[in-house]
C-alpha positions as CSV (number, residue, x, y, z in Angstrom):
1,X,23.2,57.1,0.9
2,X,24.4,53.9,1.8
3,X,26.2,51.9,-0.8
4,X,26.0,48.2,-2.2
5,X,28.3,46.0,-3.6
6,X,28.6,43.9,-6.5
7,X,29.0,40.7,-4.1
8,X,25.8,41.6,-2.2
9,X,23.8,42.1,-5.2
10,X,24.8,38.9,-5.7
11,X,24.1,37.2,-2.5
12,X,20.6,38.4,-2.6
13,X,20.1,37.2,-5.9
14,X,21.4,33.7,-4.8
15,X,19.1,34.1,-1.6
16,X,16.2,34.8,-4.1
17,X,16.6,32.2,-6.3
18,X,16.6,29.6,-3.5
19,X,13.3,30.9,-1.6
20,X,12.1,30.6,-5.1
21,X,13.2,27.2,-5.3
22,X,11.9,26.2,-1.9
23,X,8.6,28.1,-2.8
24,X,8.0,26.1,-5.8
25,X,8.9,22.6,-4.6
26,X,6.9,23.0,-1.6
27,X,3.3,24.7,-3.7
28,X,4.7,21.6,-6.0
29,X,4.3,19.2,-2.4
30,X,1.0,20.3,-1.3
31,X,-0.7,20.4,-4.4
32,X,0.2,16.8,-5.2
33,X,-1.1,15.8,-1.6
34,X,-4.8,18.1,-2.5
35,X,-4.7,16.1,-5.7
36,X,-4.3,12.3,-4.3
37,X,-6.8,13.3,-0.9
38,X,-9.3,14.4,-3.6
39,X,-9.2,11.8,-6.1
40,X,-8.6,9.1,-2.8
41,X,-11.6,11.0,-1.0
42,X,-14.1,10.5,-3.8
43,X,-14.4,7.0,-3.1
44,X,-16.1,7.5,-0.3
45,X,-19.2,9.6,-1.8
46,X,-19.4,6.6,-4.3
47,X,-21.7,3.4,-4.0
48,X,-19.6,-0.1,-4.9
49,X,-21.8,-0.9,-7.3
50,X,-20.7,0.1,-11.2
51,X,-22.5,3.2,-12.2
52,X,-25.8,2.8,-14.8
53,X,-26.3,-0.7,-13.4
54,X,-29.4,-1.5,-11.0
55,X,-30.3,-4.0,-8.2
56,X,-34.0,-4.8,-7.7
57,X,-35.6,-6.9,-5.2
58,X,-39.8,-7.8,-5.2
59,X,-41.7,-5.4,-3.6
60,X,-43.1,-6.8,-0.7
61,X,-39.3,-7.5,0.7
62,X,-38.6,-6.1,3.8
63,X,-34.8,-5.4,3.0
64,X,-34.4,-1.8,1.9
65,X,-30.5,-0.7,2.2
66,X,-27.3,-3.7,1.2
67,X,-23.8,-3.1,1.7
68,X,-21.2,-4.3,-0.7
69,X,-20.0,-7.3,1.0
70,X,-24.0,-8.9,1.8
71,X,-24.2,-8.3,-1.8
72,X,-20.8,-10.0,-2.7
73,X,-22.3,-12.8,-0.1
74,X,-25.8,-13.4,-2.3
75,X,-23.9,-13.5,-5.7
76,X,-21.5,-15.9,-4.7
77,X,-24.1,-17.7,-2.9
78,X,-22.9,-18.0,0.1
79,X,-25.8,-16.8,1.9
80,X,-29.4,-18.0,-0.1
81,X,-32.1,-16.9,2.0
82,X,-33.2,-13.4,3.0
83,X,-34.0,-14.0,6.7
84,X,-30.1,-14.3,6.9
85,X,-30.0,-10.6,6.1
86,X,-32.4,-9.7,8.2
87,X,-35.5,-10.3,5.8
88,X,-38.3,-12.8,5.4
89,X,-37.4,-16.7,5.2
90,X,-37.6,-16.9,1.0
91,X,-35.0,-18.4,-0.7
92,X,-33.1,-15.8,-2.6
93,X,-33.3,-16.1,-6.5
94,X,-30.2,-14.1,-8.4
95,X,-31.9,-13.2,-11.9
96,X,-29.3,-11.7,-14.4
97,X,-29.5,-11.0,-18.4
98,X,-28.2,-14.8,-18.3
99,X,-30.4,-16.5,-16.6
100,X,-33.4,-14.5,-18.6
101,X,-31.5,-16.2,-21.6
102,X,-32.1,-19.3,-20.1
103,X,-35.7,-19.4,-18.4
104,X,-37.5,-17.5,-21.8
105,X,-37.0,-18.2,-25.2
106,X,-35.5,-15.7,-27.7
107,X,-39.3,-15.5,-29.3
108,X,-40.4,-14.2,-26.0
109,X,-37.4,-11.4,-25.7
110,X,-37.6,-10.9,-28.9
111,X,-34.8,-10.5,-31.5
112,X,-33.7,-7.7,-30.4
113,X,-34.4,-8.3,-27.0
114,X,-37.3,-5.9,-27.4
115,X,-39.5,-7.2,-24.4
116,X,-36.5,-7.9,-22.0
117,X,-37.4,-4.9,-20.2
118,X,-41.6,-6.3,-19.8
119,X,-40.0,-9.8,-18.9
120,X,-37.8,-9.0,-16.1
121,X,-40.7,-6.5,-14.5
122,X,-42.3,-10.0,-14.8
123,X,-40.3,-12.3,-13.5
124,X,-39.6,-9.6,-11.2
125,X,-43.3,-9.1,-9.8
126,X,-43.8,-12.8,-9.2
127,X,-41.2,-14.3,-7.6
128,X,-41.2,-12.8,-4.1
129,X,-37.3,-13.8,-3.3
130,X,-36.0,-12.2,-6.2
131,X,-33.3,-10.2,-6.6
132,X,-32.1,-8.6,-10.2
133,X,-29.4,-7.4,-11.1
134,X,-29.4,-5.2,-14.5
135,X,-28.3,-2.3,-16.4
136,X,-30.8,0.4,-16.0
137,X,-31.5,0.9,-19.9
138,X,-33.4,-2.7,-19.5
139,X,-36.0,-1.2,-17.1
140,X,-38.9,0.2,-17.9
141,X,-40.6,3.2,-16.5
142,X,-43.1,1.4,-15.3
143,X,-40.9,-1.2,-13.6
144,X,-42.6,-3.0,-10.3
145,X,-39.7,-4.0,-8.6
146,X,-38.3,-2.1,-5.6
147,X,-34.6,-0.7,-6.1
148,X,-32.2,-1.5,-3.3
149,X,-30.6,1.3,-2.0
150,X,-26.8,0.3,-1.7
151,X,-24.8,2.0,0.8
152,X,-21.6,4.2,0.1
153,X,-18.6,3.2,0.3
154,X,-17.1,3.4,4.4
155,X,-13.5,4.6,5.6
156,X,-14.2,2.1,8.1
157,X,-14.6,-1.0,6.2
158,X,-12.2,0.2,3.6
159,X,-9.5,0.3,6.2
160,X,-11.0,-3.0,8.2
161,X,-11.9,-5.4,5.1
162,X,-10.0,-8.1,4.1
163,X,-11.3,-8.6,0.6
164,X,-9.8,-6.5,-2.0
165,X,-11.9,-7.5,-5.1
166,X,-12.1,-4.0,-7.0
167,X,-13.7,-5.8,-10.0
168,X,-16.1,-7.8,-8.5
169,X,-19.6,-7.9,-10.0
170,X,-22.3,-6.6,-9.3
171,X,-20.2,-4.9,-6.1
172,X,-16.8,-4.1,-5.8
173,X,-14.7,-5.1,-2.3
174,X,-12.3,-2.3,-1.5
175,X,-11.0,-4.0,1.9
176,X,-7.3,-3.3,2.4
177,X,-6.5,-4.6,5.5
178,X,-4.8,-7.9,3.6
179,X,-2.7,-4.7,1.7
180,X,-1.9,-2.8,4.9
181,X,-1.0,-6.1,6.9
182,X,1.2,-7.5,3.6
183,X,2.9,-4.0,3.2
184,X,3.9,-3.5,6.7
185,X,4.8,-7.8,7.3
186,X,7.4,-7.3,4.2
187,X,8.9,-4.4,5.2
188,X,9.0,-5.6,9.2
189,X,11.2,-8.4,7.9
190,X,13.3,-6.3,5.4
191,X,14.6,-4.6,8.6
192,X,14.6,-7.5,10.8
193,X,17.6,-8.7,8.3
194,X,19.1,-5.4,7.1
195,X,19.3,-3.7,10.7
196,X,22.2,-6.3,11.8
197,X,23.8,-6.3,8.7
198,X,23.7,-2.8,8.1
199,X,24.9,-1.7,11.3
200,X,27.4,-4.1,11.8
201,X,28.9,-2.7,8.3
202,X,28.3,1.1,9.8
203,X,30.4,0.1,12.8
204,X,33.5,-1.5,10.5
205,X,33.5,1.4,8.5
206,X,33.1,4.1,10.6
207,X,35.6,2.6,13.8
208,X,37.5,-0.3,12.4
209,X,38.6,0.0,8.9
210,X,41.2,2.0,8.0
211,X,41.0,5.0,5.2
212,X,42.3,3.6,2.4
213,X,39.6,0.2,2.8
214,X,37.3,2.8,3.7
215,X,37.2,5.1,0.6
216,X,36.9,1.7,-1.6
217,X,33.9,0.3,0.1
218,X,31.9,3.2,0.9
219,X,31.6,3.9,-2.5
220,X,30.7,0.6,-3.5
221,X,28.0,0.5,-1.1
222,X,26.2,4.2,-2.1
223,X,26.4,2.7,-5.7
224,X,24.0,0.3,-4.6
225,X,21.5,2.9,-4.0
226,X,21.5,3.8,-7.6
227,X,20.4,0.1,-9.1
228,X,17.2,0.1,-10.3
229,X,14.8,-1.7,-8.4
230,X,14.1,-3.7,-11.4
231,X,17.5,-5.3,-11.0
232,X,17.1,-5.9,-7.8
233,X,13.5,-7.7,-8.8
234,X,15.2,-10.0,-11.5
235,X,17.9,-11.2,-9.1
236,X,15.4,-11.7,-6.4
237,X,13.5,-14.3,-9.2
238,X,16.5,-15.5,-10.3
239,X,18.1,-16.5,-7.1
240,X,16.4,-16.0,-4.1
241,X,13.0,-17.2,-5.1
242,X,14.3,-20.7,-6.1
243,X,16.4,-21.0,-3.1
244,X,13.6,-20.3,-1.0
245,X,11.3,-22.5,-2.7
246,X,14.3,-25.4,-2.4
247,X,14.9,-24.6,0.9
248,X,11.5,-24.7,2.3
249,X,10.2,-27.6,0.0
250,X,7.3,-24.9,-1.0
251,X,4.9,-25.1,-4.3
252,X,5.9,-21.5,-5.0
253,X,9.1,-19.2,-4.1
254,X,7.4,-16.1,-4.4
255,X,6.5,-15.4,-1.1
256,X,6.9,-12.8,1.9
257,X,10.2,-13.7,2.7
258,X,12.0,-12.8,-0.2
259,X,10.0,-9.7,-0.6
260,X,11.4,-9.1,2.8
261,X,15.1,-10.3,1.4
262,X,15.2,-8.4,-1.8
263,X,13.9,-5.0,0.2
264,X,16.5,-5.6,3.2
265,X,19.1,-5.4,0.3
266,X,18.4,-2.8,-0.9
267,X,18.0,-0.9,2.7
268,X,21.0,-1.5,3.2
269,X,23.0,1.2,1.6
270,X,20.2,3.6,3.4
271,X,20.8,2.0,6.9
272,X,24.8,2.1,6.4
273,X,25.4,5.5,5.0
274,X,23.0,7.5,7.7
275,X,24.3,4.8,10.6
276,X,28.0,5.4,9.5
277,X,27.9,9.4,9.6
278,X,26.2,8.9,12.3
279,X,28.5,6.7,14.5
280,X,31.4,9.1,13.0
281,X,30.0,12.3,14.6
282,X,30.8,10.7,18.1
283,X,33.2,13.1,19.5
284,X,37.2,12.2,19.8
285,X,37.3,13.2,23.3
286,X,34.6,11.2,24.2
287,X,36.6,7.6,22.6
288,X,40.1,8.9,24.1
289,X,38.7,9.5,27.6
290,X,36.7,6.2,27.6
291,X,40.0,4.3,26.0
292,X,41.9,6.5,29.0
293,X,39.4,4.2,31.9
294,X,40.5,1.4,30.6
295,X,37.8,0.3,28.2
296,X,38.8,-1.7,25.4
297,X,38.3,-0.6,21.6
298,X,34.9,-2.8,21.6
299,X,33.8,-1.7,25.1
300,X,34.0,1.9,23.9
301,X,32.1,1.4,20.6
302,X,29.4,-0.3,22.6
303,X,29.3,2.0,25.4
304,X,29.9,5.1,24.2
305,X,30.0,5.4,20.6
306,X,26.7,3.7,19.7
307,X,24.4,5.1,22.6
308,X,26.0,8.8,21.5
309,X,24.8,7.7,17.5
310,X,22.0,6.0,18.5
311,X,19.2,9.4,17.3
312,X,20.8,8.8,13.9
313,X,21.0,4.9,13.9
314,X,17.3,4.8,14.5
315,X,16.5,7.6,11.8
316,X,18.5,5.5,9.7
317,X,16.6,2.4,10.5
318,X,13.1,4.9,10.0
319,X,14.6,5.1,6.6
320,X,15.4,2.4,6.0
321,X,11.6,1.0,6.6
322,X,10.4,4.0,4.4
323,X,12.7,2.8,1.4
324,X,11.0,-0.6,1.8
325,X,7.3,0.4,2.5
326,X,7.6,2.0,-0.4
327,X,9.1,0.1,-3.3
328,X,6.9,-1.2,-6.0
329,X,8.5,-3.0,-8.7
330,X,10.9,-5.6,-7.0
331,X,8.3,-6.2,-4.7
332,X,5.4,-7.0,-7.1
333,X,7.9,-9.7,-8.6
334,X,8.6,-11.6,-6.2
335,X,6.0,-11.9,-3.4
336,X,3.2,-13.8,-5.3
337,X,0.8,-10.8,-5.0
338,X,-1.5,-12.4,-3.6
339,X,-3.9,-10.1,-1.6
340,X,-4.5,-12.3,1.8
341,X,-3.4,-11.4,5.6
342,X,-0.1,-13.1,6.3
343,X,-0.1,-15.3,9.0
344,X,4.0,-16.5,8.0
345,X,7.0,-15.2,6.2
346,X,6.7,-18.4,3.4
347,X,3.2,-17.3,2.3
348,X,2.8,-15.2,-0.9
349,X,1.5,-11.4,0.2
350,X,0.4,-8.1,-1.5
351,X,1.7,-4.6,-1.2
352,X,0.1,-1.5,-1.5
353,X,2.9,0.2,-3.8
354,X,2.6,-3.1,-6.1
355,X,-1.5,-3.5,-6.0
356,X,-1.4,0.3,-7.4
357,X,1.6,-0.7,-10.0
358,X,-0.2,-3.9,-10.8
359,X,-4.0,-2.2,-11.2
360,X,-3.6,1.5,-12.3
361,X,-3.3,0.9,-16.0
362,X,-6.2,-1.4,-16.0
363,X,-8.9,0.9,-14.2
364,X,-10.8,3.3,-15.7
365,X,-10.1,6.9,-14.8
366,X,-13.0,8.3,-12.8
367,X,-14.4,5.0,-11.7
368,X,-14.7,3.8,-8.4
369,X,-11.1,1.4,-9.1
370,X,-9.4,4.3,-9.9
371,X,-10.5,6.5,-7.0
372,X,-9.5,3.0,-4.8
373,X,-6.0,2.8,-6.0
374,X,-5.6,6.5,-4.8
375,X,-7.1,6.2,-1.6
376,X,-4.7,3.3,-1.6
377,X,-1.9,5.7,-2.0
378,X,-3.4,8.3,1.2
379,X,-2.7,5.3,3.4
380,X,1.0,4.7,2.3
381,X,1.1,8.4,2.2
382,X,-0.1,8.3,5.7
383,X,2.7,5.5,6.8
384,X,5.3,7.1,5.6
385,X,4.4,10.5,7.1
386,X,4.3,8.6,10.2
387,X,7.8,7.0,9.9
388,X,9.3,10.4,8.6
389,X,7.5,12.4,11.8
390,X,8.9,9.4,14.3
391,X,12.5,10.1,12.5
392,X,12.4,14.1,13.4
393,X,10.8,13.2,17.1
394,X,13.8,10.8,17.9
395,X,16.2,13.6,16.6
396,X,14.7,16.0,18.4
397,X,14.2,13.8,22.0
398,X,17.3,11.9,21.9
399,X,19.8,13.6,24.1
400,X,23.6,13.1,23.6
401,X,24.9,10.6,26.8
402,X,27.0,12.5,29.1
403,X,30.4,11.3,30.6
């Protein structure tokens, strides 16, 4: 009978305990992913327009299905008649509990508006280019008017829509293309100014410093990792905000550029540490022989050392991007938040990590807002995915140069 001992007992435990451990984070992972794609998803089997609410047009219009944004058009009247929806040529007339206010007197809805509900089936019946907008406890059962069927909401134009107006009335607009488009401009231009900063202090630490400079610095920098992003926000109002706004003569400072500032900072300890362990795995053999063909110390780090580092200066860089795509609270204070596409650094842009920070508190849990902010978060989910699968496919492809 084959015996055990006491140190393999306790191997197997330790062995044990770690499956265990990678067991339970991962179940931990993908039940977290199940719970945003279903709360995210729901949005999508949901009409824009707020539930127990009702949008009636006279019968003998033509028009029997609106989408969210047409309706977003006739309420902010910038379309007036139905032939530019496809209907007859009648001037649209928006009738809401207001303007009943205003075209009866409180004798004829009564006091306690008693005979709103006859008065809007009414109204209703005889103007032909009406359309009504009201909670469905005002109408009757025998109401005249014909109920608009509204469309669900669309992956499509949820992904393609510029307007993000989640508490628009009587239809929500849950376009994120401004979000997408902000998200991705701030975080391009975070590594457009960390990448040559970062791996310009990777190349001093890792080839030109020596030990003892070394060993103070890298330190220093990793700390900078652990400062709250809220610190990083304040200083980013404080400082580079007004210099912005001084420099560029602009109304406001919050803008993309020192979203794009702020996050490059705080890339930075990302990009150096992964670029610096990186550029030191280069082997000695390789420098000495390059040194040994008469390359100089510079010709070698840009010959050989880089292009052998350069799988783990570009998963560093991959990072780097992921850090930014995915801040929230320096972000939201200094960009403006303002949700339009960005056509220039000095304009004021909106993030999807900040539009959920700024919005989840105020939406209602179950409502069409709240299952927005979550399908919000299956597209940054989604990008980073992306960035984290490019990282392990440049590891995997880059091959180490040969001499």
């Amino acid at each position: 009978m084959q015996k055990y001992s006491f140190r393999y007992f306790k191997e197997k435990i330790a062995e044990s305990i770690l499956l265990l451990s990678s067991l339970f984070t991962s179940i931990a992972v993908i039940f977290i992913i199940i719970f945003l794609f279903k709360e995210g998803y729901g949005l999508f089997n949901e009409k824009p327009i707020e539930k127990g609410y009702n949008l009636s047009i006279h019968p003998s219009n033509k028009l029997n299905n609106l989408t969210a944004k047409q309706i977003k058009l006739i309420f902010d009247r910038n379309v007036t008649n139905w032939k530019d929806l496809g209907g007859d040529d009648r001037k649209i007339n928006l009738l809401t509990i207001e303007k009943m206010t205003d075209i009866y007197t409180k004798k004829e809805l009564g006091e306690g508006f008693e005979y709103l509900s006859l008065k809007i089936n009414e109204y209703v019946i005889k103007d032909s280019g009406v359309v009504a907008f009201f909670a469905e406890q005002f109408l009757d059962a025998n109401f005249k008017g014909k109920k608009v069927l509204i469309d669900d909401n669309k992956i499509k134009d949820f992904i393609t829509d510029k307007e993000w107006y989640p508490t628009a009335s009587p239809a929500a607009q849950f376009g994120t293309l401004s979000l997408i488009m902000g998200t991705l401009w701030v975080s391009l231009g975070a590594i457009l100014f960390a990448l040559p900063f970062g791996l310009s202090a990777a190349i001093f630490l890792a080839e030109v410093s020596n030990p003892k400079l070394r060993n103070i610095l890298k330190p220093l920098i990793e700390l900078l990792a652990g400062i709250p992003s809220v610190v990083y926000g304040f200083f980013g109002l404080v400082v580079i905000v007004p210099f912005i706004q001084q420099l560029f003569n602009l109304p406001v400072g919050e803008t993309a550029l020192a979203g794009s500032l702020v996050l490059g900072i705080m890339a930075l300890p990302t990009i150096i540490t992964i670029s610096e362990d990186a550029l030191r795995t280069t082997p000695q053999s390789l420098k000495e022989a390059s040194l040994a063909l008469g390359a100089t110390r510079w010709q070698t780090i840009l010959k050989v050392t880089i292009p052998y580092s350069i799988s783990g200066i570009t998963a560093a860089v991959m990072l780097g991007m992921g850090r930014a795509i995915g801040e929230t609270m320096a972000v939201l204070m200094v960009t403006g938040n303002a949700a339009v596409i960005p056509t220039s650094f000095l304009q004021p842009i909106r993030t999807i990590p900040a539009t959920i920070a700024a919005e989840l508190g105020e939406a209602p849990a179950g409502g069409i807002h709240f299952k927005a902010l979550f399908a919000l978060g299956i597209i940054l989910f989604l990008i980073t995915l992306i960035i984290n699968l490019t990282v392990e496919f440049i590891k995997i492809s880059k091959k180490s140069p040969r001499l």
